[in-house]
N, C-alpha and C positions, 0 to 999 in steps of 0.2 A: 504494500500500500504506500503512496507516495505522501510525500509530507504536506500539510493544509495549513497553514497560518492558523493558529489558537482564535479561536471565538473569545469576543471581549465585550464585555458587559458596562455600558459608558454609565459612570458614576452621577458624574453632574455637579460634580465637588466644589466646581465657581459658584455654585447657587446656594451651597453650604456657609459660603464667609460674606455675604454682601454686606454685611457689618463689621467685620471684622479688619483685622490693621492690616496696611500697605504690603506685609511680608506675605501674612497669607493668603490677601487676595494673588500679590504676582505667583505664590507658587501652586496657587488652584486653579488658576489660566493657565499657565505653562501645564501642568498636568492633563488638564481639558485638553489642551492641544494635541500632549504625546500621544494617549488616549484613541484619540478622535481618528489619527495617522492608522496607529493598531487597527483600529474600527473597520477604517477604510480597507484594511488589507485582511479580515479575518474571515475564514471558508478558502480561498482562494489558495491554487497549488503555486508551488515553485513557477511554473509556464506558466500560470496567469500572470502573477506576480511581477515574472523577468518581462513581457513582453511589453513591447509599445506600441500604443493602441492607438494613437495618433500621430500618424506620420504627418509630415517629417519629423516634429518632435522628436530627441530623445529619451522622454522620461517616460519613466515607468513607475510602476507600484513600488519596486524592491529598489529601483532607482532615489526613489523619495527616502523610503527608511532606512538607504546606505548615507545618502547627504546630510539627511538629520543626523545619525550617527555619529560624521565626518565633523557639522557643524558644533552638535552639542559637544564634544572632544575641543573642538578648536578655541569655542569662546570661553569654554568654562572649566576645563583642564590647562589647555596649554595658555591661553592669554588672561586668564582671570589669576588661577592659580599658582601656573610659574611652570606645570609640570615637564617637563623633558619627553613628551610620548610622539611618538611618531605618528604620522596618517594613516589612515585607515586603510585607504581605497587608493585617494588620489598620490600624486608623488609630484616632483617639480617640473615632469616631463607635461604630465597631463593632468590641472587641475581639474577638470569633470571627468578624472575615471571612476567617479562612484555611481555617472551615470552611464556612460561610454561602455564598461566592461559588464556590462549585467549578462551576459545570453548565456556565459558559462558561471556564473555565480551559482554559491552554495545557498540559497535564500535560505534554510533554518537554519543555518549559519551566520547570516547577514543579520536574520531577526535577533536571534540571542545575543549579538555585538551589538546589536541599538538596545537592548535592553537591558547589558551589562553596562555601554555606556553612559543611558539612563542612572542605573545605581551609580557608580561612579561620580558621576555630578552632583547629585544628590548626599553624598558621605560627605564630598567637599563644600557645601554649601551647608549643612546642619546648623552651622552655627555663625556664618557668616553675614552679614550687616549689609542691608542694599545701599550704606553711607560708602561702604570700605571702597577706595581707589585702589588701581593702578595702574602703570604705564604700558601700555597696548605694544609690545611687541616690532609689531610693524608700522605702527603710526606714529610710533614716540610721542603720541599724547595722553594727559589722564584721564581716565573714562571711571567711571562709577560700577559697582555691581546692577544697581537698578537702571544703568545704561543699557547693560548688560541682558537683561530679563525684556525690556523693551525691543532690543534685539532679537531675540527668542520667540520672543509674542508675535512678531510683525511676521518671520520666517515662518515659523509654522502656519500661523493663517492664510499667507499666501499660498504653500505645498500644500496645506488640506483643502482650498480651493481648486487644486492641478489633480488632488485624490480622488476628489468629489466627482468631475470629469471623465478620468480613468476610470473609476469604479461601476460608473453608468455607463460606460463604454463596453465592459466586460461583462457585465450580467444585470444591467438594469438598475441595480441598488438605487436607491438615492436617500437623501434622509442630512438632517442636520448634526 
């Protein structure tokens, strides 16, 4: 039996804090988001998954939850945090091979790295301040944590826009 992307049961956890302080609202968005990404890709095989269903486009399902991967690692590991980790997918030859190289990708492989890099971000963020600065890597300016989340916020919304697409393309779904 070939592998199906996990079924995901969308929480609705933004709707949980609309009182509550500035931390947990941004990290009950960004959760909606990761969520929502899941949502979009759950029932569907590895072949659904890898294929691009709107040509010319390169994106794909498995294409979206490699870049989120790529990006959550990049903003909030290696440019928030300091950490020393390499890329995921892309390299310095080819910034979009997280979209570029999907036709032989391992999608329950691809999904368990978004979802480890999920935890990841999430261990490093516990206890951190959306006040805390610092200096962006490549831009040599200082940007904020809740720079940071705003960043997050925008990316994802736009790719579960590109999911929403994709997903009604391959079998109809649609849904908020």
């Amino acid at each position: 039996m070939s592998w199906r992307a996990p079924q995901v049961t969308r929480m609705g956890q933004q709707f949980s804090v609309m009182e509550a302080g500035e931390r947990a609202v941004a990290d009950a968005w960004l959760d909606a988001h990761r969520e929502t990404l899941l949502w979009k890709c759950a029932g569907l095989t590895a072949e659904q998954l890898r294929r691009r269903w709107v040509e010319p486009s390169n994106l794909s399902l498995l294409g979206l939850v490699r870049h989120m991967a790529e990006v959550e690692r990049d903003w909030f590991r290696t440019r928030f945090a300091g950490e020393q980790v390499p890329y995921l997918y892309c390299t310095d030859d080819n910034l979009n091979a997280e979209f570029d190289e999907v036709d032989t990708a391992d999608a329950e492989s691809d999904h368990a790295t978004y979802l480890d890099e999920i935890a990841q971000v999430r261990r490093i963020l516990a206890d951190r301040s959306l006040d805390e600065t610092f200096t962006d890597p490549r831009r040599k300016i200082t940007m904020s944590l809740r720079w940071v989340y705003s960043v997050m916020i925008q990316e994802y919304a736009r790719h579960n826009g590109h999911a929403d697409l994709l997903r009604e393309r391959i079998d109809g779904a649609t849904g908020h």
